[in-house]
C-alpha positions as CSV (number, residue, x, y, z in Angstrom):
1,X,-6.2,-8.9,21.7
2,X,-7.1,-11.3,18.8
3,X,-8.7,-10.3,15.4
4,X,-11.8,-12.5,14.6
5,X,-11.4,-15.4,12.3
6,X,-14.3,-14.5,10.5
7,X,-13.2,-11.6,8.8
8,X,-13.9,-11.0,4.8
9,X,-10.5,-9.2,4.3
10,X,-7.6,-9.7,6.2
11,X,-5.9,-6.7,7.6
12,X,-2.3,-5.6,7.7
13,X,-0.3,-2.6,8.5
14,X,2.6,-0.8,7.0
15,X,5.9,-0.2,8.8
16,X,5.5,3.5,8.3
17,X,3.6,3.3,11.8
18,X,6.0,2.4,13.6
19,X,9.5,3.7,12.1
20,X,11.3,3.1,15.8
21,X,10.3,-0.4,16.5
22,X,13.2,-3.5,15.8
23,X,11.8,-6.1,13.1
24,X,11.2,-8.2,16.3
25,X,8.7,-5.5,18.0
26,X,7.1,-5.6,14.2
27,X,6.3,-9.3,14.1
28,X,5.5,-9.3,18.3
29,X,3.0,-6.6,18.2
30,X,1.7,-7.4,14.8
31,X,0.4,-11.0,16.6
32,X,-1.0,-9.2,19.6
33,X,-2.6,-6.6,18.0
34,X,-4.8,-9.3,15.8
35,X,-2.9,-8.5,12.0
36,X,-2.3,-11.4,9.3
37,X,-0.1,-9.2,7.1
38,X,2.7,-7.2,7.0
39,X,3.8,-4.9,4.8
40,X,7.1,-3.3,4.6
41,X,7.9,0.4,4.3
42,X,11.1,0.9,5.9
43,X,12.4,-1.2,8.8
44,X,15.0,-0.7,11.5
45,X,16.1,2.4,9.7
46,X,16.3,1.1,6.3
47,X,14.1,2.2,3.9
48,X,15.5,0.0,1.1
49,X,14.6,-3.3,2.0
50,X,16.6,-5.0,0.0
51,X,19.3,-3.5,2.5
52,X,17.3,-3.9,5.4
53,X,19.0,-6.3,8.3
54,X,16.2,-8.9,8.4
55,X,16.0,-9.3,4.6
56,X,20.0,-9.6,4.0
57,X,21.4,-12.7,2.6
58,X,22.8,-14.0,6.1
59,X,19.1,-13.1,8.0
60,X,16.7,-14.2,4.9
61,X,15.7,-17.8,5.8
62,X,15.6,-17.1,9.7
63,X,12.9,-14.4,9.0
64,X,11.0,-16.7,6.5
65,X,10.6,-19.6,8.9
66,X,10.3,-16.6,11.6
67,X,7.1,-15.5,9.7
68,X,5.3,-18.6,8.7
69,X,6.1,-19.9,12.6
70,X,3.6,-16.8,13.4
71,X,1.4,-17.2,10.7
72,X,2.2,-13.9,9.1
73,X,2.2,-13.0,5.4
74,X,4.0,-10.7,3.7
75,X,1.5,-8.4,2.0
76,X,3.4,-5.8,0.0
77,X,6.9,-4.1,-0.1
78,X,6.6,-0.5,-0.7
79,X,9.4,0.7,-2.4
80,X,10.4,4.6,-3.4
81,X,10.3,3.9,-7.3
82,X,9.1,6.3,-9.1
83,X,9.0,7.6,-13.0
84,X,8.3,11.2,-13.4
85,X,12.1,12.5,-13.1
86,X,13.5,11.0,-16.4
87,X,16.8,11.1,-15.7
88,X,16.5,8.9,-12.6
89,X,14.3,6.0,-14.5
90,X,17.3,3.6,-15.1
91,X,18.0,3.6,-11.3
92,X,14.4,3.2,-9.9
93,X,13.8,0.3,-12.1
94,X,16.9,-1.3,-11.1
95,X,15.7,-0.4,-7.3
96,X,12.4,-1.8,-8.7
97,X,13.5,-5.5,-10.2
98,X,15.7,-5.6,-6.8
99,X,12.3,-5.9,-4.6
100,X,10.6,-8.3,-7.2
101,X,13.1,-10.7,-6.4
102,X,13.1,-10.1,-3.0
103,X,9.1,-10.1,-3.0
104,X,9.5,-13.4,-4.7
105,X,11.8,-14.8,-2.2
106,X,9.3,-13.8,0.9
107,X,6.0,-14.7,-0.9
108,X,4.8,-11.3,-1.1
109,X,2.1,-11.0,-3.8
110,X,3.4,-7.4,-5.0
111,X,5.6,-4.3,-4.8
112,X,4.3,-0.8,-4.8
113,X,5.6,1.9,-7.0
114,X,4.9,5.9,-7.4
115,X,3.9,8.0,-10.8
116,X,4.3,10.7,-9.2
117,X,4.3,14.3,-9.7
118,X,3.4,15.9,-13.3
119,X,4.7,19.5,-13.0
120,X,2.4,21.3,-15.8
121,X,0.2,20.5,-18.6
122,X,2.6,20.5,-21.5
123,X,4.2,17.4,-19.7
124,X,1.4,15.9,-18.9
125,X,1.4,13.5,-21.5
126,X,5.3,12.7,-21.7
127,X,5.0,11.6,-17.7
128,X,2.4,9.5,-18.2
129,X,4.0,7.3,-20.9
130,X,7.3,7.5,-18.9
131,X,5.0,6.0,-15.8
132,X,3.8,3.2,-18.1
133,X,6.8,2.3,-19.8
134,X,8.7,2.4,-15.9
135,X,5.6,-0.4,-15.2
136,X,5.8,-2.3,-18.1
137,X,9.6,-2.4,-17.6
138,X,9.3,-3.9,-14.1
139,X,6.4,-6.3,-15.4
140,X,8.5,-7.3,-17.6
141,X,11.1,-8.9,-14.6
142,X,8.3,-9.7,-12.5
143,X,6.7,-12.1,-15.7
144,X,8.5,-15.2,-14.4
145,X,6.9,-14.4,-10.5
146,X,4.4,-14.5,-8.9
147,X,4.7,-10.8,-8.5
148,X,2.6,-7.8,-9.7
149,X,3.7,-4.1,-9.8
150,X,0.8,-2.1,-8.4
151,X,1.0,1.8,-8.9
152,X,-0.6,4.0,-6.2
153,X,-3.1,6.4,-6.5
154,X,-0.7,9.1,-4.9
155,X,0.7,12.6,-5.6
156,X,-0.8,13.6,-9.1
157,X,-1.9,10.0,-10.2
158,X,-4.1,9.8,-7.0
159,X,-6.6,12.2,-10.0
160,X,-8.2,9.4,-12.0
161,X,-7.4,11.4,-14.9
162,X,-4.3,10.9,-14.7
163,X,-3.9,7.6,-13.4
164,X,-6.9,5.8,-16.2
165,X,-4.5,6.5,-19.2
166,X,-1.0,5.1,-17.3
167,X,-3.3,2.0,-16.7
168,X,-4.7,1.4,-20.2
169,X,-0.9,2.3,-21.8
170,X,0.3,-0.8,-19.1
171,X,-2.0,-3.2,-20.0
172,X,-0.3,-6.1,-18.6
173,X,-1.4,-8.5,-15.8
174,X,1.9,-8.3,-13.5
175,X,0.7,-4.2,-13.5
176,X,-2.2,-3.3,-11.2
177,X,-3.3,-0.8,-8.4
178,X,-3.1,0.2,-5.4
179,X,-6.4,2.0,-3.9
180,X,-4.9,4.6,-1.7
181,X,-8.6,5.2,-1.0
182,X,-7.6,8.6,0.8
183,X,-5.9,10.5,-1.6
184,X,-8.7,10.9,-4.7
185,X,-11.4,11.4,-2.0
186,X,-9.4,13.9,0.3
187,X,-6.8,16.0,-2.3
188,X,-9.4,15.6,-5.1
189,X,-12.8,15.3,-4.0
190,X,-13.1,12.3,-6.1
191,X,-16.7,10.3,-4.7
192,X,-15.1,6.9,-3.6
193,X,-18.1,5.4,-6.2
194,X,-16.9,6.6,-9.0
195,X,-13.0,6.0,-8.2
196,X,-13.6,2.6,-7.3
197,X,-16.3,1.7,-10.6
198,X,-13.3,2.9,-12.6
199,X,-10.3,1.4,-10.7
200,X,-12.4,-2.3,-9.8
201,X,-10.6,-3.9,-12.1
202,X,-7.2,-3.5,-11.3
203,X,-7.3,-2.5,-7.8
204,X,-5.1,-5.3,-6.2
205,X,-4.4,-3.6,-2.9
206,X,-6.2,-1.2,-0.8
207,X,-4.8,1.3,1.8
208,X,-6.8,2.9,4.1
209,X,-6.6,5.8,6.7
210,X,-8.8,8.7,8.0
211,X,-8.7,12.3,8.6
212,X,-10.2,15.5,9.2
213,X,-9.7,18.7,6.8
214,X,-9.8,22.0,7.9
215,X,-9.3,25.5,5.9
216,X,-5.7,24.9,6.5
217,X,-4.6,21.7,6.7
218,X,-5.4,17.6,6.4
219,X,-5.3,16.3,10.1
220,X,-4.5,12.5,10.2
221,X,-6.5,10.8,12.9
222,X,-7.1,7.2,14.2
223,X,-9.5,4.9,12.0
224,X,-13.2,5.9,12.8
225,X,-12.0,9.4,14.5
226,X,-12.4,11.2,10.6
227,X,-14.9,12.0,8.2
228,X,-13.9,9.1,5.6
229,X,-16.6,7.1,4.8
230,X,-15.5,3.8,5.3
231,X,-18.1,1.9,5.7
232,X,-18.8,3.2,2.4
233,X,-15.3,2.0,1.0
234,X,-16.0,-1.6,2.5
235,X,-19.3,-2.0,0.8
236,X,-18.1,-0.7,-2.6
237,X,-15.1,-3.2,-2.0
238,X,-17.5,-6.1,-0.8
239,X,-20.1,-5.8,-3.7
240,X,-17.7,-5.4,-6.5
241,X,-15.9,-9.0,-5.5
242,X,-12.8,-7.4,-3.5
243,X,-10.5,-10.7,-2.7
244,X,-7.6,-8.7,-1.5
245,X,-6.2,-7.5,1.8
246,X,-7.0,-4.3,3.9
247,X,-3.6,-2.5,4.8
248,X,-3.6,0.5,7.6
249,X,-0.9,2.7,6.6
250,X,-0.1,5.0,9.8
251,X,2.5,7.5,8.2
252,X,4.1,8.0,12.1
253,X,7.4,8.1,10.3
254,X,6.6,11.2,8.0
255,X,4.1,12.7,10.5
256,X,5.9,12.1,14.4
257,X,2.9,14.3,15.9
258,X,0.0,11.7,15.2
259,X,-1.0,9.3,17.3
260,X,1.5,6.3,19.0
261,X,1.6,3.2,16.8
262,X,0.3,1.0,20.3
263,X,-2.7,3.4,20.4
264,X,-3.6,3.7,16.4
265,X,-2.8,0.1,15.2
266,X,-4.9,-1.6,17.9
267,X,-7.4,0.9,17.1
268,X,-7.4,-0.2,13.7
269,X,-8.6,-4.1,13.8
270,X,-11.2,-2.8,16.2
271,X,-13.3,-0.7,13.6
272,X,-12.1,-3.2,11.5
273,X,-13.8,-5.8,12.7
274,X,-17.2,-3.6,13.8
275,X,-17.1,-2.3,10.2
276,X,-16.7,-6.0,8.4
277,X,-19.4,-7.0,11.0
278,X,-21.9,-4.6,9.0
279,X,-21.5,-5.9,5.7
280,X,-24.6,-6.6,3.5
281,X,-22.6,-8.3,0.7
């Protein structure tokens, strides 16, 4: 199959859907299915990339020419950094600087970090400033790039609450978001509107996925299967002057009972493309 060349936002997927495919399966399938992007969670085993076989010194340029031979972009490389666990700050920003330069090397636009968890109250505030300090640290590297450092709205900073004042301490333009749009509408009933009118912004990157939620659990399903609104998301993105890409992230890796990655990827650039068809913007 082959996406439409008409589309307002590019599409890409991240390597969290398919955790047992080689890097060449990744790039094969990402052409069939229709995708312009990639973006990088975890490949051939690897979940540092920086380790990862296709991004190692003696591999780097035959990937690069691999990629821009298939007209494929590097979207985003999603790293484990994250800030809440003072003692371990020193070595996630070192893990974080080592995927700026990589980023910079493969023309990827930006790396994702976490906040993540904020245990009580009464640290509430000292885990916020430790996030924006983590960011500003890695902003800092990532000044002479052409990188950004987008924070997701995941674990405790997908509540805007918590996210907003991380955001205004890092006010710097290598520091943005990244719109998990699932996570403040599903764990925090957060109305997408109000999310997005508050995130616009700085929301560089957008993740989508879908589900259904019973009394006792959140059931991932295939895009369009759920009770996400996304048709809603696209028209918030669409009217507010969204430039960016749309990135499917599958979590088959941390959930091996959902759906096969040849089934939901596929699935994906089909609503895709019905959805993008209904814009009024």
């Amino acid at each position: 199959m082959q996406a439409s060349t008409n589309l307002r936002y590019p599409l890409a997927f991240t390597t969290l859907a398919c955790p047992d495919w080689s890097w060449e399966q990744i790039v094969q399938k990402a052409v069939e299915y229709g995708y312009q992007g990639l973006e990088l969670r975890g490949v051939e085993g690897e979940m540092d990339l920086t380790r990862s076989a296709p991004f190692t010194a003696s591999r780097l340029a035959a990937t690069k020419r691999e990629l821009q031979e298939r007209n494929l972009s590097i979207v985003c490389l999603d790293t484990s950094v994250r800030f809440e666990r003072a003692e371990e700050i020193s070595r996630n920003i070192a893990e974080g600087k080592r995927h700026i330069d990589l980023a910079e090397e493969l023309g990827a636009p930006y790396i994702r970090v976490f906040g993540d968890h904020i245990e009580n109250e009464q640290v509430r505030e000292q885990i916020i400033q430790q996030v924006a300090d983590g960011l500003l640290a890695l902003a800092q590297h990532a000044h002479n790039t052409h990188v950004q450092v987008l924070l997701e709205s995941h674990g405790d900073f997908a509540r805007i609450a918590n996210l907003l004042p991380v955001l205004q301490a890092a006010n710097d333009p290598q520091v943005g978001v990244l719109w998990d749009v699932h996570h403040p509408y599903r764990f925090f009933a957060e109305p997408l509107a109000e999310t997005y009118q508050k995130l616009k912004n700085r929301i560089k990157h957008v993740h989508l996925k879908d589900s259904v939620r019973s009394a006792t659990e959140v059931r991932y399903c295939p895009l369009g299967e759920g009770d996400v609104p996304l048709g809603e998301v696209l028209q918030l993105l669409a009217s507010g002057g969204y430039q960016g890409w749309l990135s499917f992230e599958w979590e088959k890796r941390w959930h091996p009972e959902i759906e096969e990655p040849e089934i939901a990827l596929p699935g994906f650039v089909r609503v895709l493309q019905t959805l993008q068809g209904q814009l009024t913007n």
